[in-house]
Every structure is written in C-alpha cells, then in structure tokens.
C-alpha positions in Angstrom: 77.9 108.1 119.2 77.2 111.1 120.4 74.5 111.4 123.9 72.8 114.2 122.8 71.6 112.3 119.7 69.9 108.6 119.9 71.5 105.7 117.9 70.2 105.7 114.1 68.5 102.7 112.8 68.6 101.8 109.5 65.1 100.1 108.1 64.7 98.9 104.8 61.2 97.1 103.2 59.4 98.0 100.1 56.3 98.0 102.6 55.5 101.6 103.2 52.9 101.0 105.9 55.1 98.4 107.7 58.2 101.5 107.8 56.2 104.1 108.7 54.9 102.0 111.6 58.6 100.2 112.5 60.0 104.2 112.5 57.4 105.6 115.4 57.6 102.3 117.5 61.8 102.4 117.4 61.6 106.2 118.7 58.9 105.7 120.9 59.8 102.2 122.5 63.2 101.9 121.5 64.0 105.6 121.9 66.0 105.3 118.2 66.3 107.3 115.3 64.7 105.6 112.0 65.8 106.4 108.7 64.2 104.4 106.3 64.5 103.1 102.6 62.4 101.2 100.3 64.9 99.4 98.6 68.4 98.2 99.2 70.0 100.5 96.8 68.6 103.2 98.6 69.7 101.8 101.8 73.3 101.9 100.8 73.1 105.7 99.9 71.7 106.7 103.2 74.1 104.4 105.0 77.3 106.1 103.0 76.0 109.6 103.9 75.2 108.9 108.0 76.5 105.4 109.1 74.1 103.7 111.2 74.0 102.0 114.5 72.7 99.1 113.1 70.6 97.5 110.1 66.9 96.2 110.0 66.2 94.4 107.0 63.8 92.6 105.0 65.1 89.5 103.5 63.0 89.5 100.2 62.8 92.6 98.3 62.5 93.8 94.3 65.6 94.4 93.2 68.9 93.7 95.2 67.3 91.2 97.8 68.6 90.8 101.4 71.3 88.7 101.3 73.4 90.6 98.6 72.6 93.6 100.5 74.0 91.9 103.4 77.1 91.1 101.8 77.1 95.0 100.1 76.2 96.8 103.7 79.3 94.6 105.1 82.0 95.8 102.3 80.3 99.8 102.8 80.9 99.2 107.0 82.2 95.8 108.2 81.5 97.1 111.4 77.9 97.5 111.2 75.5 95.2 112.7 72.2 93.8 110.8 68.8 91.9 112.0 66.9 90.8 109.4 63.2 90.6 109.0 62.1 87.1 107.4 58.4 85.9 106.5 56.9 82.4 105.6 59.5 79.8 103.8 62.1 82.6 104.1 63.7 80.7 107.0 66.4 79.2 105.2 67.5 82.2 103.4 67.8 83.6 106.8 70.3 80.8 108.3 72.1 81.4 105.3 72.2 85.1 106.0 73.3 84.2 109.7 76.4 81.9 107.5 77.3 85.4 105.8 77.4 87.8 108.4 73.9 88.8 109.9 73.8 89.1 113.4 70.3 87.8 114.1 66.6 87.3 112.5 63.1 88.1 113.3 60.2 86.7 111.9 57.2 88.2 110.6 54.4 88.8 112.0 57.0 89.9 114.8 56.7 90.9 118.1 57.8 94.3 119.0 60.0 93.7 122.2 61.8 90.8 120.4 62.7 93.0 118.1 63.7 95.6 120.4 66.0 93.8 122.1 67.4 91.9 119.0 68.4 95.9 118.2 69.7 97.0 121.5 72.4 93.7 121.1 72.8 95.3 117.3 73.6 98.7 118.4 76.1 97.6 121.4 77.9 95.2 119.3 78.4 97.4 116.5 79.4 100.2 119.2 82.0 97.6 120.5 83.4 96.7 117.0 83.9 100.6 116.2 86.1 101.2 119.4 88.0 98.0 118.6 88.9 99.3 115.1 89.5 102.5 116.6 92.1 101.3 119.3 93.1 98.6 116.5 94.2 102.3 114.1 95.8 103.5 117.1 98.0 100.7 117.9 98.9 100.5 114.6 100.2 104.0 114.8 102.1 103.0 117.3 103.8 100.0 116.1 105.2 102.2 113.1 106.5 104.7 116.2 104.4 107.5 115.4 105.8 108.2 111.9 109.3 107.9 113.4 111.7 105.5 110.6 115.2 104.0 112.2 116.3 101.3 114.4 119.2 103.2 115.7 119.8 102.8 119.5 120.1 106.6 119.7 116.4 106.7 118.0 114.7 103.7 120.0 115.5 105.5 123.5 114.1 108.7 122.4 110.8 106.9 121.6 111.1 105.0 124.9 111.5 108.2 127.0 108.3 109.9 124.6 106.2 106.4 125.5 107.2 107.1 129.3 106.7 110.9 129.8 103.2 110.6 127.3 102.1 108.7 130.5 101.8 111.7 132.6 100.8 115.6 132.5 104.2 117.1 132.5 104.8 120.0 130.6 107.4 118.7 128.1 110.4 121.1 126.3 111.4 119.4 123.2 114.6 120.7 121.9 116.9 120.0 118.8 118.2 121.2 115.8 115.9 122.1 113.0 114.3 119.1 110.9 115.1 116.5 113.6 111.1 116.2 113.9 110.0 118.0 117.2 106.5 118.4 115.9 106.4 114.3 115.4 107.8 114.0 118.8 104.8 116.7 120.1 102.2 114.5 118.5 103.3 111.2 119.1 103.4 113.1 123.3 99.6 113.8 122.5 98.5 110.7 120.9 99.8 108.6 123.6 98.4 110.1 126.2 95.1 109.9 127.9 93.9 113.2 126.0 94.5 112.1 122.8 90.7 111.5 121.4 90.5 115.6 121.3 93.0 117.4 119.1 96.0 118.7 120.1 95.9 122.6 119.3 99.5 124.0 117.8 100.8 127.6 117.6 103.7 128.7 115.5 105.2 131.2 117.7 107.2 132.7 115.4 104.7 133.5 112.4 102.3 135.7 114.9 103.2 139.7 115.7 103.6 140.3 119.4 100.2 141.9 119.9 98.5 139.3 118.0 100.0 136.3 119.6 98.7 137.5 122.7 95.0 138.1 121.6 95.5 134.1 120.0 96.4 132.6 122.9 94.6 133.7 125.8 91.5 135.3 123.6 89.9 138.6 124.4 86.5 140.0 125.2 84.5 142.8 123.0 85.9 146.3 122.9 89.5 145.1 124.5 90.7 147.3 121.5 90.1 149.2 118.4 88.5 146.2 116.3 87.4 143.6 118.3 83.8 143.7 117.8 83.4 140.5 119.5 84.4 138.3 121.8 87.0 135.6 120.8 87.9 132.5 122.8 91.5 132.2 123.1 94.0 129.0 121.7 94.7 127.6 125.5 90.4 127.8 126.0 90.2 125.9 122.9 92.9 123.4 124.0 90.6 122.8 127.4 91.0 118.5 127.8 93.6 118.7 125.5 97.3 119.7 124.4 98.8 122.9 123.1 102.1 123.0 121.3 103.7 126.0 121.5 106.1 125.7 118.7 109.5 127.5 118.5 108.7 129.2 122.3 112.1 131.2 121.8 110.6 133.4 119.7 107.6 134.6 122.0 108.2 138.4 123.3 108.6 139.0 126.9 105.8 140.6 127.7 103.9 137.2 126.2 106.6 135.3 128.3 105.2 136.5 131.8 101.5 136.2 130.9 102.4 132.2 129.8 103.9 131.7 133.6 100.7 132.7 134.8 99.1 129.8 132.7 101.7 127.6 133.7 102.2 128.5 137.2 97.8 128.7 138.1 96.3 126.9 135.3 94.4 129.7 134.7 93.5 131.9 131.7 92.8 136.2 131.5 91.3 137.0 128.1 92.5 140.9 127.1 89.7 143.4 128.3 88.0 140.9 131.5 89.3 141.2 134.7 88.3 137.7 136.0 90.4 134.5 135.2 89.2 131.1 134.6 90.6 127.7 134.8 92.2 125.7 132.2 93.2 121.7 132.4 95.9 121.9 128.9 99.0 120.0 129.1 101.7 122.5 127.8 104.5 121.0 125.2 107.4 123.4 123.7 109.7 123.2 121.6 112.8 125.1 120.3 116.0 124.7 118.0 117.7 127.8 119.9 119.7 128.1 123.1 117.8 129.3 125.4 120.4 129.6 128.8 122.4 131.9 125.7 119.0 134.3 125.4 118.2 134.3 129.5 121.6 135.1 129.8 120.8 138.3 127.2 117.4 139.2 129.1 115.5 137.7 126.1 114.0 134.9 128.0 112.8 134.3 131.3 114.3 132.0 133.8 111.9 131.1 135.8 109.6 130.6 132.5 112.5 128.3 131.2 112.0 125.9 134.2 108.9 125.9 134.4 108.3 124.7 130.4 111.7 122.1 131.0 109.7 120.0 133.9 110.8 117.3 131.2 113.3 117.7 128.5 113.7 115.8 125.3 116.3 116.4 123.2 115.5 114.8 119.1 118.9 113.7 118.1 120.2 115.1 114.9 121.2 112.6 111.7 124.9 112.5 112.7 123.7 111.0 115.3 121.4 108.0 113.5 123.3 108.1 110.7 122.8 104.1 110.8 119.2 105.3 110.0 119.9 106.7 106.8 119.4 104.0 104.2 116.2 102.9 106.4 115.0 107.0 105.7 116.0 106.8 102.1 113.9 104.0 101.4 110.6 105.3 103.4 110.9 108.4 101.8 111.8 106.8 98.1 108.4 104.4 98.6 106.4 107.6 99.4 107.7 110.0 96.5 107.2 106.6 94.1 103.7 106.9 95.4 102.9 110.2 95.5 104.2 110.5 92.2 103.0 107.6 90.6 106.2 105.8 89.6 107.1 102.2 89.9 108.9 101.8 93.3 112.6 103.0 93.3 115.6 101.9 94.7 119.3 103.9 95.8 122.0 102.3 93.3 125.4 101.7 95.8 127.3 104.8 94.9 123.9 107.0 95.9 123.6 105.4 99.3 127.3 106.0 99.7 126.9 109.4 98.6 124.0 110.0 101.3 126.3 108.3 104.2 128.6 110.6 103.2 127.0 113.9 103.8 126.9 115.9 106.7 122.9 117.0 106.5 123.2 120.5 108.6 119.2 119.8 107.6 118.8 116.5 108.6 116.0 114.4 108.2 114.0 117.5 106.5 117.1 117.6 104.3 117.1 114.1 103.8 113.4 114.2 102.3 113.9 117.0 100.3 116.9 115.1 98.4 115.1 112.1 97.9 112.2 114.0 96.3 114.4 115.9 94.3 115.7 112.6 92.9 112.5 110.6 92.6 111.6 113.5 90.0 114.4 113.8 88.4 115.1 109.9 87.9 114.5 108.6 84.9 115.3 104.8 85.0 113.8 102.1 88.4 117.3 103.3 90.3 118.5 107.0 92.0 121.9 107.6 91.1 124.1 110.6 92.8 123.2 112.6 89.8 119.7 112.9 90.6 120.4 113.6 94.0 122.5 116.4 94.0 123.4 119.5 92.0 127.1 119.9 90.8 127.8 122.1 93.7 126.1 120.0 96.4 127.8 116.8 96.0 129.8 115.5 99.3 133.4 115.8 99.3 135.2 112.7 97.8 134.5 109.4 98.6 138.5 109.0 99.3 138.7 111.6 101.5 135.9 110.7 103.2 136.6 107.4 104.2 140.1 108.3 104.5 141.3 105.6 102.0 145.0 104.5 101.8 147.4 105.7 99.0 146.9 102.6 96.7 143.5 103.3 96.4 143.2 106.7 96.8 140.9 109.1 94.4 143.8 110.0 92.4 144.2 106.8 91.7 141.3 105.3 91.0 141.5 105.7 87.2 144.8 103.4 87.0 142.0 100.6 88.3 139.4 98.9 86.1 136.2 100.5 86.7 134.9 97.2 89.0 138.2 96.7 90.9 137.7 100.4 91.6 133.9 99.9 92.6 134.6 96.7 94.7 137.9 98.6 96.3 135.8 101.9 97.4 132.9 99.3 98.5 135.2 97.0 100.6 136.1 100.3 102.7 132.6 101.5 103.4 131.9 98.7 104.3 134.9 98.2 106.9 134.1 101.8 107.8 130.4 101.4 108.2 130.6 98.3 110.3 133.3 99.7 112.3 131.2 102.7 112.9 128.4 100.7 114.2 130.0 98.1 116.8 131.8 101.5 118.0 128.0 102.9 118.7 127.4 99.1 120.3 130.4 98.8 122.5 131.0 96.0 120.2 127.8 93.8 120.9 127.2 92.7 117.5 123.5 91.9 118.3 122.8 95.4 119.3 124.9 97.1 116.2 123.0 94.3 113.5 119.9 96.0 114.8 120.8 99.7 114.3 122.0 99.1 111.3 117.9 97.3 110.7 120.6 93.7 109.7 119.8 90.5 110.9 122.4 89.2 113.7 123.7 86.0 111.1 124.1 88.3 108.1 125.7 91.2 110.1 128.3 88.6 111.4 129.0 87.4 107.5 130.0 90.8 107.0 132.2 91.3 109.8 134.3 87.8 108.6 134.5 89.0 105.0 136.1 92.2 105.8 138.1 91.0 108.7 136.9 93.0 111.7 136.8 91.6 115.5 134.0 92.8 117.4 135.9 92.0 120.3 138.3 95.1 119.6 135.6 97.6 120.3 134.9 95.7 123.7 137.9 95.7 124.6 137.5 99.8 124.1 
C-alpha cells in the first residue's frame, strides 16, 4: 500500500446512519479510508474496482446476507481480510462465519477501540498475505527458470551463473548469436535481483538515429535544440533504483559510446543543454550478437567502453549446442500455439521430431518457435508431421545422410524395405546416434546424460541395452 495514501476499509450495512458514523470514526481514530456500501452486491463492485485493506461487515442484510458475501469477497480476493459486525441471536452465524473464513467478529452495540484494533490485525494480516502471494508468483517464476525450457547441462550452468551474478551490481555483457534469448537472460538478471520490484527500462540500440539515442538516454533540458520545448528526463533517470538494458550496444555511435563511459565510469548523468551532472544508482546490462574485439579493432567501438560493460560476461549458448533441448522446446512451444490458437493439444509424430534434430537452426530457438507455429496452423489432424513444418525447399538434408547410415540401409535403399522395417531401421539409428550424442556431452555418466535428454535414469539405461551401447566407452574417452 502505498504511504502517502491510508489503508481503505471496506464497510457494508444497510444502516445509513450507522456508515456514515463508522466512516468519520475509522478516519479520525483509525486514520483509514472508508468506502462504504449498503448492500453486499454493492460491496463486491467497489471491492473489484479498488481492493481493500480489509472488510467490515454486517452479518444480516436484505439481499445477499453476510456469510454468502463472505464466501463471494473470498473467491473476488482470497487475500483479503474481513471482521464482521453481529447483533442479538446472530452469534451463531458468526462462529459459522469464523468456520468459513472470517477473521474475527464484533458485536453490536460495539465499542469503538475493539473495533479498531480487530481492524489494525485485518489490515496487517491481509498486507502479510499479499507479500506472501507476491513472493509465492515470484518463486514460481523461478522454478520454471525465468521462461528458460531445457535440461541440458550446457543450459542449467548458464542459469546457475545468471542466479550467481543477479546477486550483485555488476554491469553484465550478454553475448550470443541471434534468437539464443539475451533479452530472457537480461530479465531473469533483473528479476532476481534486489531491484527487481521497479521495472527494468530497455532500449533498442539499433532502432534509434544517433542524435536521438542520445537525447533518450541521458534526456535533455528546454531549448537544448531546435524543438525541444521542454524538458525531458532521460532513459538512465528513468531507470534510477532500477536496470537499463541496453540492447544490441554494437550498434551505438561513437560519439554515444564516450558519453555512456561517463555513466559507467561516475554514475552520473548530463542531460543535453545543462552543464551540471547528477547521480544515478542503475545497474547497466548489454547485450550483443556481433564481435565486438573485430569492431575495436576497426575503430568502431571503444576499448575501454568494452571492458568496462564486460565486468561480467555471459555467453547464451546457441541450439547446436542444447540440441538435447529440442524436443523439450518443441513441446512448450506446440502447448502454447495449441493454446493460443485454440486447438486441442498437439503432439510431434517421430519423423517430425527427427526432422527438427536434424536441422541446423542458424535461428535457433527463435527459429525453432517460428516452425512450430507455422505447423500448429497448418496442421490439420492431433499430430505435426514434417509437412507442416517445412516448405519443400526448407526441409533438412536426408535423414541417411544425416545420420550417416550404412549402405544396407541407406536412403537409396529404403524403398527395397517395407515401409515399417524402413521406419524401425531409420529409428534404431537415431536412436544409437542420439544416445551416443548425449553420454559424449556426459563424459559417459549416464545419470547426467538421462537428465539432459529430460529421461529418467532407469528408462535411459533400457535404451542404451536395446541398442547395444556401453557407457563405459565414452569414459574411457
């Protein structure tokens, strides 16, 4: 709640006299807001517009009485605290009411302080249950990894160094090809940290002219230049507390560049046209898909800028890299077109999934989510076949070039096979190629390549004895 505004009690009796009295003693004694309704239906209007700091109630009124209100006030906010006001042979109701949820009764004709203080216990509990749900949300996010999907090992220790580094004020260069989620990276950076309950303030380098990036960032007073007729506070003011993420940094001009060290190097801010600066606390994340020793090299970026934004680097590995992750990606990103879309949930038939372990993704994950939309649209039956994924001149190479399959079953052959000793052939060498693939990642520890690959340890090691594979090969190197 906010401390320039007192808590607002919500106070509902068909007695007129008895609000109008109730409101003046909570703001003069209690030093409340009142908002008031004669009825319960009322109530739950003015509760769904401002939510209150707590409920005072009577328990007998026309229409919806007390304790279905209760019950209605608890589904609208389940944090939100009610007394209730109760007058003769209304006692039982209220115990009942006490069974269902309320947090505690007055009786009528009451007296004022008991009521007061049966409020001020209201107020702080339902206070307390807000910032546990609030903490409960963000916990949450953090259990799903901050929109991050894979259990690769590559994946799991980038997420352990973000946890780690969120901890602190560093300024942080993210750095990685383009669609291996930097911005994800910058916000989970943010949210983790200690200033994440303001927002995090992001600037897309490359979308702003030179002379305009400028005037965004660090703001400019009145007549700093034909057109500004007024003062304008600058991106790294409005970021004061919090984070700025200055996205794709390569592509900031020079003459931007050395203004930026003077941010990072003093913490301090010079609007265009005033002459004073003035401090800034903003914790400084960048990011960039380009080589940046390749442009200092060429005079297009500043060295010394370049170490002062890599206090910290963390490089977002590309799909090649989790490729392991893939079929977890697929299915996240089928579940959220099905949704979005409003189909029934979708599944990758065997020769799609081997199609997308196939392909090299030069996009990656952005890639990824764009083919996986493209088939939840164009799918017409409960499974994504290749067809839906891919145009004719997309598709991957060959699965038998791919996997690098022996003569007897190469693709050329194939047709001299039944269609299912063809399917189960192709399928037994993914399968000895995918395995392989992971205990290579694992150093052959099977329970560490079962959990890349998002397996169990007992079903992983089923697989291995059908198609004949020793993990003790790949320890041995």
């Amino acid at each position: 709640m906010s401390a320039s505004k007192p808590p607002c009690i919500l106070v509902v009796d068909d007695d007129l006299d008895l609000l109008a009295f109730l409101a003046k003693m909570l703001a003069r004694k209690g030093g409340y807001e009142a908002v008031t309704a004669r009825c319960a239906e009322e109530a739950l209007d003015k509760a769904q517009a401002e939510p209150p700091a707590a409920v005072l109630t009577d328990i007998k009124m026309p229409g919806m009485g007390g304790l279905a209100f209760l019950q209605r006030i608890r589904t609208l906010d389940p944090a939100v605290t009610t007394v209730l006001m109760t007058g003769h042979g209304t006692i039982e109701m209220a115990v009942q009411a006490l069974k269902d949820g309320a947090y505690d009764f007055v009786e009528k004709p009451f007296d004022n302080e008991r009521i007061l203080r049966a409020l001020d216990r209201a107020v702080e509990r339902t206070r307390l249950m807000r910032e546990n749900a609030r903490l409960q949300d963000r916990l949450s996010g953090q259990e799903h990894d901050h929109g991050f999907v894979g259990r690769s090992r590559r994946l799991q220790q980038t997420l352990e160094l973000l946890r780690r580094v969120a901890r602190s004020n560093v300024t942080v260069l993210i750095r990685g090809e383009s669609g291996t989620g930097k911005e994800l990276a910058a916000k989970a950076l943010h949210r983790l940290s200690s200033r994440a309950s303001r927002p995090m303030v992001t600037v897309n380098c490359p979308a702003l002219p030179e002379h305009i990036l400028e005037s965004e960032l660090f703001g400019y007073r009145k007549g700093a230049f034909t057109g500004a007729d007024r003062d304008k506070t600058g991106l790294f003011a409005e970021a004061d507390g919090s984070t700025i993420l200055l996205d794709e940094i390569a592509d900031i001009p020079v003459s931007v560049q050395t203004k930026l060290l003077r941010v990072l190097q003093e913490k301090e801010v010079q609007p265009l046209g005033q002459n004073r600066t003035f401090g800034v606390d903003v914790r400084v994340i960048a990011s960039t898909n380009q080589d940046l020793e390749a442009k200092i090299r060429r005079g297009e970026f500043r060295e010394d800028l370049f170490y002062r934004l890599k206090v910290m680097t963390v490089t977002m590995p590309n799909l090649a890299a989790i490729a392991s992750d893939i079929p977890l990606l697929a299915q996240h990103f089928l579940d959220r077109y099905s949704r979005e879309y409003g189909r029934e949930p979708l599944e990758c038939s065997t020769e799609a999934l081997q199609s997308l372990m196939q392909h090299s993704w030069p996009g990656n994950v952005r890639e990824l989510q764009n083919t996986i939309n493209r088939g939840v649209l164009l799918c017409d039956q409960g499974v994504i076949e290749p067809a839906d994924l891919w145009e004719e001149m997309e598709k991957p190479p060959a699965l038998g070039a791919a996997m690098d399959l022996p003569d007897d079953i190469a693709a050329a052959s194939l047709a001299r096979l039944s269609y299912q000793q063809a399917k189960n052939a192709l399928l037994h060498r993914f399968n000895a190629a995918y395995l392989s693939q992971a205990l290579r990642a694992s150093g052959g520890n099977v329970t560490a390549a079962a959990r890349d690959c998002g397996m169990e340890r007992q079903a992983f090691q089923r697989l291995l004895r059908r198609h004949n594979i020793d993990s003790r090969t790949y320890r041995d190197g």
